[in-house]
DRENDO-1510 file (C-alpha; in Angstrom, 1 decimal, always signed):
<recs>
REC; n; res; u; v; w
REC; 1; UNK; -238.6; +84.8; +99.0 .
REC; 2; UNK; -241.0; +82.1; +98.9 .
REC; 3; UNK; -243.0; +82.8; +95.5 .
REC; 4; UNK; -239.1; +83.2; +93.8 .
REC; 5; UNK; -238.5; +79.8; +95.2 .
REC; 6; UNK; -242.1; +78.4; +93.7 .
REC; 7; UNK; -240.6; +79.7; +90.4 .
REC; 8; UNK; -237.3; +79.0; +90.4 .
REC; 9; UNK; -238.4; +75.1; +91.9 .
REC; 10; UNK; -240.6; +74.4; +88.8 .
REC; 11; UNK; -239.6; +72.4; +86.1 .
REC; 12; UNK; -240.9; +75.0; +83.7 .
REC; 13; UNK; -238.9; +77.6; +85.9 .
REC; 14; UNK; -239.1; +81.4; +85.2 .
REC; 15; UNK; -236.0; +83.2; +85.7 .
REC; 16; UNK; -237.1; +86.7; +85.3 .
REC; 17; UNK; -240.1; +85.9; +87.3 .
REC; 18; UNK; -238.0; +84.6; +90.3 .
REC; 19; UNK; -235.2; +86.8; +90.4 .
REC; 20; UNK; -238.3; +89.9; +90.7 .
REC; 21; UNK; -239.8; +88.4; +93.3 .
REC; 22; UNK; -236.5; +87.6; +95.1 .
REC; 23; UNK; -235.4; +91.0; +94.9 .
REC; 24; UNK; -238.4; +92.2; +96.7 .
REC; 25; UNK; -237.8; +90.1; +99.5 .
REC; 26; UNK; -234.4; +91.8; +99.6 .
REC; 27; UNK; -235.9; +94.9; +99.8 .
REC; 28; UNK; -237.9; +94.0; +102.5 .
REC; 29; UNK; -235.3; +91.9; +104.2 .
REC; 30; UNK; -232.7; +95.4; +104.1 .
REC; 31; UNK; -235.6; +97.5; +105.5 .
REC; 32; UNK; -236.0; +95.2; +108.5 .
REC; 33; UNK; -232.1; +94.9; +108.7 .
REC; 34; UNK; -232.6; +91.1; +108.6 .
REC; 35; UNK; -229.0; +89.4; +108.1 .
REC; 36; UNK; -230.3; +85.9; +108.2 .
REC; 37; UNK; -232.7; +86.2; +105.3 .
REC; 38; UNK; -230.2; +88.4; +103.4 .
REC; 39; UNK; -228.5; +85.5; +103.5 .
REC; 40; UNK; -231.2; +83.1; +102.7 .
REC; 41; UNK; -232.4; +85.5; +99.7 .
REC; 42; UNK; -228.7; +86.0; +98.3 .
REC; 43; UNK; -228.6; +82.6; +98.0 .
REC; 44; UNK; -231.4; +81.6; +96.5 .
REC; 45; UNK; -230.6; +84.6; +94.2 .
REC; 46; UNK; -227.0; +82.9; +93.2 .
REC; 47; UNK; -229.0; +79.1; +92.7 .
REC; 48; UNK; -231.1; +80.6; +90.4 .
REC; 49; UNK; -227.8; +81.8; +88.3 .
REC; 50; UNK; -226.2; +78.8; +88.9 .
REC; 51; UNK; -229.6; +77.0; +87.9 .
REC; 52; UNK; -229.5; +79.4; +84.4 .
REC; 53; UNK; -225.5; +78.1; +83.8 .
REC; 54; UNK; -224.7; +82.5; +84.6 .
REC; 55; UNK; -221.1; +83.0; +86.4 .
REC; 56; UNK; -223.2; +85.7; +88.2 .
REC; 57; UNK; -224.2; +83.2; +90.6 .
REC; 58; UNK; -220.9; +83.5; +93.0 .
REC; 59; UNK; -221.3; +87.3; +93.3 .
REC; 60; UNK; -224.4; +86.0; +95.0 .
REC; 61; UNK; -223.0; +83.1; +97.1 .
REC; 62; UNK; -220.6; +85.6; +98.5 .
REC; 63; UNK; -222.8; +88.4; +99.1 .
REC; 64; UNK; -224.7; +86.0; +101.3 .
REC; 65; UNK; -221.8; +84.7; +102.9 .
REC; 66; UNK; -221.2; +88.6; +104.2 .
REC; 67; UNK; -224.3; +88.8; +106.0 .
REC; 68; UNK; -222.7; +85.9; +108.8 .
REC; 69; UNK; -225.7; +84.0; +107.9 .
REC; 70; UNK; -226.5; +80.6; +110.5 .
REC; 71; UNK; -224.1; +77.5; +110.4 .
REC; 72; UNK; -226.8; +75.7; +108.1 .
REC; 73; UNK; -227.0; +78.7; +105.5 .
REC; 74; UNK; -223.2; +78.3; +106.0 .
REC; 75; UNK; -223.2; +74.9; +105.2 .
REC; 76; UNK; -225.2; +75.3; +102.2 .
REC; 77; UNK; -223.4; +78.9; +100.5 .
REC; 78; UNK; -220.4; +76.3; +100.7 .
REC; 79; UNK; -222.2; +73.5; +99.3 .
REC; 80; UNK; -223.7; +76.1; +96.8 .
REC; 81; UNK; -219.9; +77.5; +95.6 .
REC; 82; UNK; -218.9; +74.0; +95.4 .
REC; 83; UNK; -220.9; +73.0; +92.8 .
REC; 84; UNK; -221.0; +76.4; +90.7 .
REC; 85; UNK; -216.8; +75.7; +91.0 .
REC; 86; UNK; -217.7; +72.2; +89.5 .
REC; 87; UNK; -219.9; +73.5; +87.1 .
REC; 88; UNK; -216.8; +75.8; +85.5 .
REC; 89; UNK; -214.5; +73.8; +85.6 .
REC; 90; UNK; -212.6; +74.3; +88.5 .
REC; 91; UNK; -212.5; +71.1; +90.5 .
REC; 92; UNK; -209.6; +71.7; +93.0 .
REC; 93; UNK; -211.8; +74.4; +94.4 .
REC; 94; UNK; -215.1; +72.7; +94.3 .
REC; 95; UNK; -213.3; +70.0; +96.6 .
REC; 96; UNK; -212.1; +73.0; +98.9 .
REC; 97; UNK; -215.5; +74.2; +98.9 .
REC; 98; UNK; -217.5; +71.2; +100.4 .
REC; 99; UNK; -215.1; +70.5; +102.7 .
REC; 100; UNK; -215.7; +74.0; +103.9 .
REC; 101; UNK; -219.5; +72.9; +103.7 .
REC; 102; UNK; -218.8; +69.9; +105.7 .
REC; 103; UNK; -216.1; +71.9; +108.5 .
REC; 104; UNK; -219.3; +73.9; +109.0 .
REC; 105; UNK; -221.2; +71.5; +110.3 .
REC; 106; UNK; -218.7; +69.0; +111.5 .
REC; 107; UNK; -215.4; +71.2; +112.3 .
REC; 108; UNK; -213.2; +68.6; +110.5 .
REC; 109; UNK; -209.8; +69.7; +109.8 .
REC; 110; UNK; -210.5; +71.8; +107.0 .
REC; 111; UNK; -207.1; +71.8; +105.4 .
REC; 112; UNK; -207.1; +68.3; +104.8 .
REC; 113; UNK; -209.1; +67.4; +102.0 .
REC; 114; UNK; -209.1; +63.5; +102.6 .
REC; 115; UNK; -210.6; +64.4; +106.1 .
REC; 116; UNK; -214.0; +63.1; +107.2 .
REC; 117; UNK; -216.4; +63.2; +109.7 .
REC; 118; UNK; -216.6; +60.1; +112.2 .
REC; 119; UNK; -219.4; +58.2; +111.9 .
REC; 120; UNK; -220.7; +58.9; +115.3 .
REC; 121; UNK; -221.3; +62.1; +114.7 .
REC; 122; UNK; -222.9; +61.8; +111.3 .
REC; 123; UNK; -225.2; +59.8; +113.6 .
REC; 124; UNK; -225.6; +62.6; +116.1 .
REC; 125; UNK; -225.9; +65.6; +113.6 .
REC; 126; UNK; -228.8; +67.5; +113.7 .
REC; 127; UNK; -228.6; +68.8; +109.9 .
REC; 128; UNK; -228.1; +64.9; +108.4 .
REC; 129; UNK; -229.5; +65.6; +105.1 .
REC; 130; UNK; -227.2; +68.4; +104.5 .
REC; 131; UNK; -224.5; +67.0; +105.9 .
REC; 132; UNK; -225.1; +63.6; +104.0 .
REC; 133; UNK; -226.0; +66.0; +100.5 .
REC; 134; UNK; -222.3; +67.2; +101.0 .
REC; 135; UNK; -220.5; +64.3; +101.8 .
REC; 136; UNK; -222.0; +62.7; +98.4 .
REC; 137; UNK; -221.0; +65.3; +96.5 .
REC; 138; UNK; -217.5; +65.0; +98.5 .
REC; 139; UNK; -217.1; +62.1; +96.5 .
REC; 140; UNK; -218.8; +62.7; +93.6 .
REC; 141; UNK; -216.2; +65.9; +92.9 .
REC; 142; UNK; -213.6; +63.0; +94.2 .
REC; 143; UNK; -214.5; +60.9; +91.1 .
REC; 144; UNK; -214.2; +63.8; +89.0 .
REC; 145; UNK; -211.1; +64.7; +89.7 .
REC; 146; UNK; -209.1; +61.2; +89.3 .
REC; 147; UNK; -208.7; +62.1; +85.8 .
REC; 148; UNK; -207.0; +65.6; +86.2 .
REC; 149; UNK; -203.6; +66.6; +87.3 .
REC; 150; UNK; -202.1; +66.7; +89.7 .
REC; 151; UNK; -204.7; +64.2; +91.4 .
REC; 152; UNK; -203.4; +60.4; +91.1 .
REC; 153; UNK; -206.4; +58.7; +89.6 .
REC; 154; UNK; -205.8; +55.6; +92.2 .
REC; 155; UNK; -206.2; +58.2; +94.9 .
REC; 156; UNK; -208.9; +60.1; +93.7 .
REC; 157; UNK; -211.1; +57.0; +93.4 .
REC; 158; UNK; -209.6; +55.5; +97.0 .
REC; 159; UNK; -210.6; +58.9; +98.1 .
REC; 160; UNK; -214.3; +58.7; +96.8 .
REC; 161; UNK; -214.6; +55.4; +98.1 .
REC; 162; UNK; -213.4; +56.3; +101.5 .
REC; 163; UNK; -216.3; +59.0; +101.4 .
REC; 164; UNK; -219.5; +56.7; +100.2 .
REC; 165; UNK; -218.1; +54.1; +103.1 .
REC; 166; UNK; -218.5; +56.6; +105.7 .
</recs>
């Protein structure tokens, strides 16, 4: 898992490379019946997609998301499928998506997308930087979708602002 991350991290990255070495830590992972790193290496598996531009990547993000992988794994698969939904176009279900990431770690009320987290407990989280990661890209995908229907561009943006106060 690590040496398809040291490839898939480079700016030179090697797809082919990574994805062989990540599917031998899948092997390995099924042979120990290890649900937490067929989470982690599903995952990766589905960035490195995502990092190529393939649609494969969510067949990935949701194979993970079946091995009940830990709340920050959680977090991230969210974060993950937020941004591939972003990336084709669909930005209603990006928005759905990090607030799933941010529920995970926060249980906000998850069907509210203008919900947030109090600042108190961003202050008390344990997992700040991925907490923080998603509620910036909260408010990025916010931005994004003051120009699309049915999204009032006045609220989108109040939105987005709402977000980067907190």
């Amino acid at each position: 898992d690590l040496l398809g991350n040291l490839y898939n991290d480079r700016e030179d990255y090697k797809f082919d490379f990574s994805l062989q070495n990540y599917k031998i830590a899948e092997k390995f992972a099924l042979e120990l019946n290890d649900s937490i790193r067929l989470a982690s290496v599903n995952n990766n598996i589905g960035y490195l997609y995502l990092h190529d531009n393939q649609k494969e990547a969510i067949v990935y993000f949701n194979k993970a998301l079946s091995y009940i992988p830990n709340i920050t794994m959680l977090s991230l698969l969210h974060r993950n499928k937020s941004e591939y939904y972003l990336k084709n176009g669909n930005k209603s279900e990006a928005l759905k998506q990090i607030q799933k990431s941010i529920h995970t770690l926060t249980e906000i009320d998850i069907l509210n997308l203008k919900s947030l987290p109090q600042k108190a407990i961003l202050k008390n989280q344990d997992y700040k930087f991925l907490l923080l990661s998603s509620v910036v890209d909260k408010a990025r995908i916010w931005i994004d979708l003051s120009s699309q229907i049915p999204y009032k561009e006045e609220a989108s943006y109040n939105n987005a602002l709402s977000t980067l106060k907190l």
